[in-house]
N, C-alpha and C positions, 0 to 999 in steps of 0.2 A: 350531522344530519340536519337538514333544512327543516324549519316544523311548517306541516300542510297552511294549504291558506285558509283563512276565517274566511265565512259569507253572516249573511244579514240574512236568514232562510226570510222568504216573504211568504209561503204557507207548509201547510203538514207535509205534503211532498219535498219539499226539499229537505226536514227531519230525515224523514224518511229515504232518501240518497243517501245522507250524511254518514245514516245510521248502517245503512247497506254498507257502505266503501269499510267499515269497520266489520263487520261479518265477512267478506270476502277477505280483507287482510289479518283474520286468525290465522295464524300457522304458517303465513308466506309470504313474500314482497310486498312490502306495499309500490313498487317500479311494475311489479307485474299487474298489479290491479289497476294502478293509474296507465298503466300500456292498450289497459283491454277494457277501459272505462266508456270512450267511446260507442262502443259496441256492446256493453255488457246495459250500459240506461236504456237503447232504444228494446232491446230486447225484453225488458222488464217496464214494458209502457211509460218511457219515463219518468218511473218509479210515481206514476199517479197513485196515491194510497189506494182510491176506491178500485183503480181496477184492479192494484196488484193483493190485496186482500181477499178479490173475491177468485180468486184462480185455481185450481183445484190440481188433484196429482196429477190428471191425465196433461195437464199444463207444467206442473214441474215436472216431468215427465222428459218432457216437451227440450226443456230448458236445460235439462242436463244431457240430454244430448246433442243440445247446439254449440259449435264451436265459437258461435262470439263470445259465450260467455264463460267464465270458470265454473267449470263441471263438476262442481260437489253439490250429487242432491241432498245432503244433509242443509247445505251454508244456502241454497235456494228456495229449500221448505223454510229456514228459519227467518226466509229475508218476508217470504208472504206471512208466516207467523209475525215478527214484527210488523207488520202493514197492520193485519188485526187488532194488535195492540195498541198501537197508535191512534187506529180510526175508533177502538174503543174510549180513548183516553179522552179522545177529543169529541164523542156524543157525551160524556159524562163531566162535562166542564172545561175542556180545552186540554189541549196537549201541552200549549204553551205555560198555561197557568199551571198545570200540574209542576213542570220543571220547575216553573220560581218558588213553588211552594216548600221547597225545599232550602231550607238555611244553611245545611250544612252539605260540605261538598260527598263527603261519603257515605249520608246518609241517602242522597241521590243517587250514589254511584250504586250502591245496594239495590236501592230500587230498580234502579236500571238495567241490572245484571239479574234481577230475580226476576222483570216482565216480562222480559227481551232475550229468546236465544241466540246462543254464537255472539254471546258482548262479557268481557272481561273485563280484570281491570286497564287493561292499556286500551282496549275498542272503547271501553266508557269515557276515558279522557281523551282519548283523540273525536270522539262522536261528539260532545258535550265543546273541546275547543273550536271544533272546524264550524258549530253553529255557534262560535261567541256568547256562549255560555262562560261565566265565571268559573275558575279553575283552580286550584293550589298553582303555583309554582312549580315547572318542569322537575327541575331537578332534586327541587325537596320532596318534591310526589314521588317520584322515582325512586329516590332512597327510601323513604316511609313502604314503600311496597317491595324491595326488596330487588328492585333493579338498577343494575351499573350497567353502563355502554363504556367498555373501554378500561374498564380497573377491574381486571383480571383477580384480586386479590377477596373482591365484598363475592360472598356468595350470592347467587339467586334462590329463589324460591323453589325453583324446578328442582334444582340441582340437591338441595334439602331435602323434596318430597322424595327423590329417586333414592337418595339413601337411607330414608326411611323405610320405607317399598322394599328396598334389597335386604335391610335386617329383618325385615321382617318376613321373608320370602326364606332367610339363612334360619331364622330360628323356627319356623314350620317345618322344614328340611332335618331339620336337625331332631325333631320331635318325632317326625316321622320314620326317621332312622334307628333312632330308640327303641319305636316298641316293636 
């Protein structure tokens, strides 16, 4: 798989694109996002922070029932919820400087994942490389998190929680058959 291309953002709008293309690709292609990308910016005012921060439901509303763009009002509310956050970060000393104030790459990524809804940890590093931010290394970051593309053998993360989830769904079941 190709990794996305870096940019140089030259203000909080472009963050904030960045940050979108990573909430829209939770859960699905990133081929379908970059397909409908065209059409999904103009639709979200070119992801200008100020106006997409100040939008309200009757505008997400709005947005999830337009076909340019991907129609999840959850990933639409969190993309204006991100705007907020951002335009906050950036009355309270910068956006920019916030990021650098950070030394360490996951103590960032934390932060970023507890300001910011609909960002994980693969939305936090692809958000954090596509604005050429410094990053771990792909594939040791990958491994440290618990993700393989293609070695069928390393477990994921998911795949642990779900049989966590199931014992524990088997020993409810089982308690309740008891009494």
């Amino acid at each position: 798989m190709e990794a996305p291309p870096r940019i140089k953002p030259k203000s909080i709008d472009d963050y904030l694109e960045q940050l979108s293309k990573s909430v829209f690709q939770a859960g699905i292609s990133w081929r379908v996002v970059d397909a409908k990308w065209s059409t999904i910016k103009p639709a979200f005012r070119g992801f200008q922070v100020e106006r997409v921060a100040r939008m309200g439901d009757r505008e997400i509303d709005a947005l999830a029932a337009d076909p340019r763009v991907i129609r999840s009002r959850p990933k639409i509310a969190a993309v204006v919820h991100n705007a907020r956050a951002i335009l906050d970060l950036e009355r309270d000393g910068g956006f920019r400087k916030h990021l650098r104030s950070f030394h360490d790459y996951e103590e960032l990524a934390t932060d970023l994942k507890k300001r910011f809804k609909f960002v994980g940890d693969s939305g936090t590093y692809h958000f954090l490389w596509t604005v050429s931010h410094p990053v771990p290394e792909w594939h040791a970051w990958a491994k440290a998190h618990g993700m393989s593309w293609g070695d069928k053998a390393a477990p994921k993360k998911a795949t642990t929680a779900k049989r966590k989830t199931t014992a524990k769904r088997k020993t409810t079941a089982r308690r309740s058959a008891a009494r």
